[in-house]
Structure formats: C-alpha cells, structure tokens
C-alpha positions as CSV (number, residue, x, y, z in Angstrom):
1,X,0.0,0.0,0.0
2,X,1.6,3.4,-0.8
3,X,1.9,5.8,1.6
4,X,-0.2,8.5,3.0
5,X,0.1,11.9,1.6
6,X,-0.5,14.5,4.1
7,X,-0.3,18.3,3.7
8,X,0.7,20.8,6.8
9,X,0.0,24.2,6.6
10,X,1.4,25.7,9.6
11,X,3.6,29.4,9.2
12,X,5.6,28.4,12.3
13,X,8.9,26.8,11.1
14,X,9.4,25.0,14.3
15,X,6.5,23.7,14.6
16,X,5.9,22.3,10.6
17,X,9.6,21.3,10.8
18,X,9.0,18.7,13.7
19,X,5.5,17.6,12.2
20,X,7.2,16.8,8.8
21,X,9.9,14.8,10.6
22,X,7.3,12.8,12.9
23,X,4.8,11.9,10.0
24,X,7.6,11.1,7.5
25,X,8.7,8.9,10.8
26,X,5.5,7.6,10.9
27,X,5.5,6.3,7.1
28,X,3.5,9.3,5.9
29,X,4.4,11.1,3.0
30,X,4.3,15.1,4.0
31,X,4.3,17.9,2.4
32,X,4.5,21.5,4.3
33,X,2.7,24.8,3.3
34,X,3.5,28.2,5.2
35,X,0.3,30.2,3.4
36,X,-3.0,29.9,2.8
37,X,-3.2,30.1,-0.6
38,X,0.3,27.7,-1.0
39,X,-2.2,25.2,0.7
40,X,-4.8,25.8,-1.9
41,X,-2.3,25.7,-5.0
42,X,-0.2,22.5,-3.0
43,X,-3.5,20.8,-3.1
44,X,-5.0,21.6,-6.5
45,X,-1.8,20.0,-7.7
46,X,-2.0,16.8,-5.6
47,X,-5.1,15.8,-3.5
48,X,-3.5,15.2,0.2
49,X,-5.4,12.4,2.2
50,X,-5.8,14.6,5.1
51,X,-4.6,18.4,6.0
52,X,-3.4,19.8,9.2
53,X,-4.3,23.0,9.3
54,X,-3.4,26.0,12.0
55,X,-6.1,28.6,11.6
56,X,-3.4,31.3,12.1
57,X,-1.9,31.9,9.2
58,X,0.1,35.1,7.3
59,X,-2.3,35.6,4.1
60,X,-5.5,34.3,4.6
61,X,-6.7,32.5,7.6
62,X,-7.3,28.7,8.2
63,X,-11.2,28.7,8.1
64,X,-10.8,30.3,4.4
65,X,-8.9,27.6,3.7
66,X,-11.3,25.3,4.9
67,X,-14.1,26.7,3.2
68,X,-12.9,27.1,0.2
69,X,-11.7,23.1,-0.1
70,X,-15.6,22.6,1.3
71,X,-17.0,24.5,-1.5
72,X,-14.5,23.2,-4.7
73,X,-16.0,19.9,-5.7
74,X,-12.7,18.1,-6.2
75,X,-11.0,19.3,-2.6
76,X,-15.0,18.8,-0.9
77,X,-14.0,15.4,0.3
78,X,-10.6,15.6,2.2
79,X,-10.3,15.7,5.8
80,X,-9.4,18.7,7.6
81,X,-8.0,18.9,11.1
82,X,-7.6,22.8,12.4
83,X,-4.8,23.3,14.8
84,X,-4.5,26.8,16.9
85,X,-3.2,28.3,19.6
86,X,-7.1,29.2,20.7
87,X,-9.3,27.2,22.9
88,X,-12.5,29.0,22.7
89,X,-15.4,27.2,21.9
90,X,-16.5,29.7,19.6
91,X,-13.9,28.8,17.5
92,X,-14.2,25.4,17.5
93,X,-18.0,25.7,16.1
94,X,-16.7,27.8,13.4
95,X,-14.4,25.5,12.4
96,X,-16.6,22.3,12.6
97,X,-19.5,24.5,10.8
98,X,-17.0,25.0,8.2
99,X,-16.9,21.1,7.6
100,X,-13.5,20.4,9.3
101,X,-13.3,16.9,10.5
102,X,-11.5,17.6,14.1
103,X,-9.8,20.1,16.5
104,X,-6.8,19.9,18.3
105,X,-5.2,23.1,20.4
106,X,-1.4,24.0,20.7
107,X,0.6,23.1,22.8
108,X,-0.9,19.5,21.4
109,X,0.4,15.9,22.5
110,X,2.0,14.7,19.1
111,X,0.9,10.9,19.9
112,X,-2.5,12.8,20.3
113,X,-2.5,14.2,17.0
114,X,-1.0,11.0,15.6
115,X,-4.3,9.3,16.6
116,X,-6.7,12.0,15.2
117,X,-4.9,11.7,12.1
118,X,-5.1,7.9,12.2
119,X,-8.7,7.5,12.7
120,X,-9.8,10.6,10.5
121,X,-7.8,8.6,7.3
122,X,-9.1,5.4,8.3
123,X,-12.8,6.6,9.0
124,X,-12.5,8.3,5.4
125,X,-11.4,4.5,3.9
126,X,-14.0,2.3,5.7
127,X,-17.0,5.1,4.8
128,X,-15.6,4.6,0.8
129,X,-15.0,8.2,0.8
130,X,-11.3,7.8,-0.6
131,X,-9.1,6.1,-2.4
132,X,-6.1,4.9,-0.7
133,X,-4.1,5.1,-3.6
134,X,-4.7,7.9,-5.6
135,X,-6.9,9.9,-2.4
136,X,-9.7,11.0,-5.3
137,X,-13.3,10.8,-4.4
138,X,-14.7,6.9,-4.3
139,X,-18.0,4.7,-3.9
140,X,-19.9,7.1,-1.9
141,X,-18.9,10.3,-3.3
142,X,-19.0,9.3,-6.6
143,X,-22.8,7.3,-6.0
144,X,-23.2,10.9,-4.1
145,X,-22.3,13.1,-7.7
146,X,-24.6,11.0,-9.6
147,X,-27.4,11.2,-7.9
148,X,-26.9,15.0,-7.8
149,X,-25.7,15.0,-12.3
150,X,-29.4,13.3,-12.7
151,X,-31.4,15.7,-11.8
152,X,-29.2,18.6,-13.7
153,X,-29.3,19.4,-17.5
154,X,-25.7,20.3,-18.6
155,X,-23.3,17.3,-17.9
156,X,-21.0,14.8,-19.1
157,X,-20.0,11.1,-17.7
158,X,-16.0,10.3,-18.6
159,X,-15.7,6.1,-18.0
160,X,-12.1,5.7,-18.1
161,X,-10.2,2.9,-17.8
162,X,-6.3,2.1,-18.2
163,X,-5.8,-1.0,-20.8
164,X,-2.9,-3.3,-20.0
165,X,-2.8,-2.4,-16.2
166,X,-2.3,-5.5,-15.1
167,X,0.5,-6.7,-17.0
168,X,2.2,-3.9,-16.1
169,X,1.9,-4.5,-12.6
170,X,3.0,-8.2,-12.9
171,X,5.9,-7.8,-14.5
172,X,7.2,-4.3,-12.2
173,X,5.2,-5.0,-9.1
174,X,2.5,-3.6,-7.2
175,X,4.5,-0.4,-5.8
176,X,4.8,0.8,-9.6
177,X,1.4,-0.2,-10.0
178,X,0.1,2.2,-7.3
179,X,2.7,4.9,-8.5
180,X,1.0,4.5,-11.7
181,X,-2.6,5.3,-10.7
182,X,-0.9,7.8,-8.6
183,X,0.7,9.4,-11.8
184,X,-3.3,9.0,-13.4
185,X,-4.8,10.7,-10.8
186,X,-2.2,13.6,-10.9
187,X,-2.3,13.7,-14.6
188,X,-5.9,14.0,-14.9
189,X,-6.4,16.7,-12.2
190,X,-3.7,18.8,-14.9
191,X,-6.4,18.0,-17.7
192,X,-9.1,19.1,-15.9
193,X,-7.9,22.1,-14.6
194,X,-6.8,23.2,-18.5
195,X,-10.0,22.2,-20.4
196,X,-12.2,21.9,-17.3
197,X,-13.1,23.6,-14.4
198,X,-13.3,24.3,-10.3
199,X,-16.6,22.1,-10.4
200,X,-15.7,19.2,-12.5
201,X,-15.7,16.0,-10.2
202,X,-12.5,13.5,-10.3
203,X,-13.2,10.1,-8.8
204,X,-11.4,6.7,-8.5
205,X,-13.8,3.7,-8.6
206,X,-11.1,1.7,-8.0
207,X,-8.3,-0.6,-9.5
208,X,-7.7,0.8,-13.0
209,X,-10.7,3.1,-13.6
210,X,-11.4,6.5,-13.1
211,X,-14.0,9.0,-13.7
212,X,-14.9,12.4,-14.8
213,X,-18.3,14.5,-14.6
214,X,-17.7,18.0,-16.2
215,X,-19.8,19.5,-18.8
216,X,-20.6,18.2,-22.3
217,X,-18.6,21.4,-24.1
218,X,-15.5,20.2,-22.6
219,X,-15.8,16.5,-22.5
220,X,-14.4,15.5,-25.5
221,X,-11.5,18.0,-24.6
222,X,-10.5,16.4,-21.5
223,X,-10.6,13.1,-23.0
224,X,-8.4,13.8,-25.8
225,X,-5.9,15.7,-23.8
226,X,-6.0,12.9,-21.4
227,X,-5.2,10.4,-24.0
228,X,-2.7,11.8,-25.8
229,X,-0.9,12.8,-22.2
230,X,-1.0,9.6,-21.2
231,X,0.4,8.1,-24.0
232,X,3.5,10.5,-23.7
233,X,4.2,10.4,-20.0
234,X,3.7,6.6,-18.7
235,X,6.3,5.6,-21.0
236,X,8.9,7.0,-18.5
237,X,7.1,3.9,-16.4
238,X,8.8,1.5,-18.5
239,X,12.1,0.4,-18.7
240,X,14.4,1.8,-21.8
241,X,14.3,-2.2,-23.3
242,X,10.1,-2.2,-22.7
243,X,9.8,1.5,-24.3
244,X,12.1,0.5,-26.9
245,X,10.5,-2.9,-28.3
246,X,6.6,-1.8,-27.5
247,X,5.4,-4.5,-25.5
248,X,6.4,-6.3,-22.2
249,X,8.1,-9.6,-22.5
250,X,5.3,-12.1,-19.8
251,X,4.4,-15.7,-19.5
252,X,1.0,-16.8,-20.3
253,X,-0.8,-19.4,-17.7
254,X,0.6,-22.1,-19.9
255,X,4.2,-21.0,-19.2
256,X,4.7,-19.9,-22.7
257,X,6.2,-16.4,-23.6
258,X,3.9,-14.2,-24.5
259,X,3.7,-10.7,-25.7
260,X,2.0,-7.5,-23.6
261,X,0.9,-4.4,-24.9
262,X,2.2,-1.5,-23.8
263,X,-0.7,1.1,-21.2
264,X,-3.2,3.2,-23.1
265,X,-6.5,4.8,-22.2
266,X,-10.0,3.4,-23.3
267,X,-12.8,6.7,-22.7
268,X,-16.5,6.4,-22.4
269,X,-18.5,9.3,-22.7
270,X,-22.3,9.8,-22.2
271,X,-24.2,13.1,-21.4
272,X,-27.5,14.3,-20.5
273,X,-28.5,16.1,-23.7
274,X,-28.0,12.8,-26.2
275,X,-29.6,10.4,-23.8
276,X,-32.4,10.0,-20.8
277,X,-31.6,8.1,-17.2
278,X,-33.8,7.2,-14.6
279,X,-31.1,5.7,-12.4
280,X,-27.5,6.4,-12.0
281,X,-26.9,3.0,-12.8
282,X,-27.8,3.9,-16.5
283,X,-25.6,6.5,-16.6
284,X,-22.6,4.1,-15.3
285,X,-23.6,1.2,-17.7
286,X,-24.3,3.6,-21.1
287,X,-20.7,4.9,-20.2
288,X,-19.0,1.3,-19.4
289,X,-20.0,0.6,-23.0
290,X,-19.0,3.3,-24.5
291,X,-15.7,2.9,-23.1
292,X,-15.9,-0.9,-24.3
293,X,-16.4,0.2,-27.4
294,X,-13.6,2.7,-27.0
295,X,-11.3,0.5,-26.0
296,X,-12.0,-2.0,-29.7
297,X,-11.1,1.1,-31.1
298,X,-7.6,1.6,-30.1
C-alpha cells in the first residue's frame, strides 16, 4: 500500500519542521505549506489524504482555507483537522460549521494528533470516501455526484479505464502499479484544470478506472488531452528495453512467452443532452459501453 500523503499548513517553522519529521517517521508522505493560498495551490496539484491546518496563518486564515476546499468539488471530500493556539469554543464551532473533521489546540500531545490523524484517514477509507491510492473521491462520493448530475441538464460522464494495467503491474510490481494510478490521478487533475473547471468531479472507482463529470462542451477536450498525455508520459514507467521494443516480455498461464501491450486509455463518454436516465446505474452502464467500445477502437 503506498503511503499516506499528508499536507501541513502551519507558518511556524518549528512547529511544521517537527510535524514533517514525525509523520515522515511515521511512514507518511508530508508535504509543508507556510500560506493559505500555498495550501490551496499544493492541493489543487495533488489531492492530500488529510490536511493539518493551523487557523493562524500570514495571508488568509485557516477557516478560508477550509471553506474554500468545502466548496471546490474536487478538494470537498478531504479531511481537515484545524490546529491553533485558541481554545474557545466559539472557534471550534466555526471551524466544525465550516466542515473540518476535528480540532486539536497547541501546545498538542504529538501521539495525540498521531491518533486523530489515524482515525480521520481510516474513517474516510471504511466510509468509501477515498481512495487509498490515488486519495480522489470513491463509492460514496462518486454514488453521491450521480445522484446530484441526474437531476441537472448540462453534464457529461467520462468512464475511463487504463488498458494493460495489469501486465504492467505483474511484470514491475505492485509499488509501480500504485505509483501509476498515482501518476493518473495527478495527470488528470492537470487535464481538468486546463480544459475543465473548479466544479468538474474527479473520482477513482477503483483498480484501473477512473471517472470524470464535467460539462458536455468540454468533455471530448478532457478526453483527448487525457489520452494523448498519457500516452506520452507513462512511457517513462517503462524500462528503456520495454519502451524501446513496445510491448512487455510475460508468460502466459501455460508458461509460454507471451507478448504485452504497452498502457493506453479506453474513454467512455455519455451526457445528458444525447440520452435520458432514470437511475444512475444507466448513466454508469451507457458509459462502461461506450468505453468498451472505446477500447475495440484503439
């Protein structure tokens, strides 16, 4: 399982200094912010599984922060825990009104913290909010965004799905596998904020897939861009030999050599204005087609 990826914003050096070292300690992968809107710009760039987040801070303040994650549909979902130097209890309903996930006040017991971190991660993982892997939106949130694209007019579905995946993961492992769909998920958060917007919705069913609800003018955008990024950059996945030849030398079940493709994208696309649901399990099955038939194509 890949490792954690935790965002601090805190302006005191000190203070983010030892965090960093302890959660790196830990086995978490942590990254350190000393503004606001660093947070905001450290995140758009790669979703964190959880932020630690002082409410103090030199540009804007911590509960900005927080709202604005609560109100950008791709940043909606990640869990927040404030830490101040304040122990009113004012503040604390502010920050829990805001959608923060927990509170903890300076000077804070570090195995304390550990622990709120811990169970806010895991309670995000057993709910299906998350992915572990790529930390995009999963089975809840993503059942969630359906139900809500149903009842609206302007929208398109993106089925995506990585061809090859698993041969690639035989033959270099599972911790290049999950840096792959780390890679996908980073990749396609670029896409989206090019030909897309603040209110497109990235999710990660799971394994290979992924999915996109934006609107119908810049669907076919995204997916082209998407593709042809792909295609470029997971080559530097491969080895020079792999790259080289095309394919990835494998043995069938049989014990036979046998020949795998290299990765490319298959992309399904439906959208309200070509087509009418009644269930969001329409919208997910038109699109699995589509993708099927996608994926015949390339």
């Amino acid at each position: 399982m890949s490792k954690a990826r935790i965002l601090v914003v805190e302006d005191d050096h000190d203070i983010s200094n030892m965090l960093s070292i302890y959660f790196k300690s830990q086995d978490y992968d942590v990254d350190v912010a000393g503004r606001g809107e660093e947070a905001l710009e450290k995140t758009r760039q790669s979703l964190p599984r959880l932020i630690v987040l002082d409410i103090m801070l030199p540009d804007i303040d911590g509960y900005e922060v927080c709202r604005r994650l609560r109100t950008n549909t791709r940043t909606s979902h990640i869990p927040v825990i404030f830490l101040t130097q304040k122990d009113e209890r004012s503040d604390k309903i502010q920050g829990l009104e805001l959608g923060a996930d927990d509170y903890i006040t300076k000077p804070f017991d570090i195995e304390e913290l550990k622990l709120r971190v811990q169970n806010a991660i895991s309670r995000a993982e057993r709910e299906a909010l998350t992915d572990p892997r790529s930390g995009l939106p999963s089975g809840r949130l993503i059942e969630d965004q359906l139900r809500e694209i149903i009842r609206s007019d302007d929208w398109s579905y993106l089925d995506i799905r990585i061809n090859h995946f698993d041969p690639f993961k035989d033959v270099y492992g599972f911790v290049a596998g999950d840096d792959l769909l780390r890679f996908s998920a980073m990749l396609l958060g670029e896409v989206v904020d090019e030909h897309g917007s603040d209110n497109d919705f990235i999710g990660h069913p799971g394994g290979e897939s992924f999915i996109v609800i934006s609107n119908e003018a810049n669907s076919d955008e995204i997916a082209a861009a998407f593709k042809q990024r792909f295609n470029e950059q997971a080559l530097s996945h491969y080895s020079f030999t792999d790259r080289e030849q095309g394919f990835i030398a494998t043995t069938n079940e049989s014990g036979a050599k046998d020949q795998a493709p290299l990765m490319n994208l298959s992309i399904g696309i439906v959208s309200r204005s070509k087509h009418e649901f009644a269930d969001i399990r329409e919208i997910t099955e038109l699109a699995a087609e589509a993708r099927r038939q996608d994926t015949v194509n390339v």
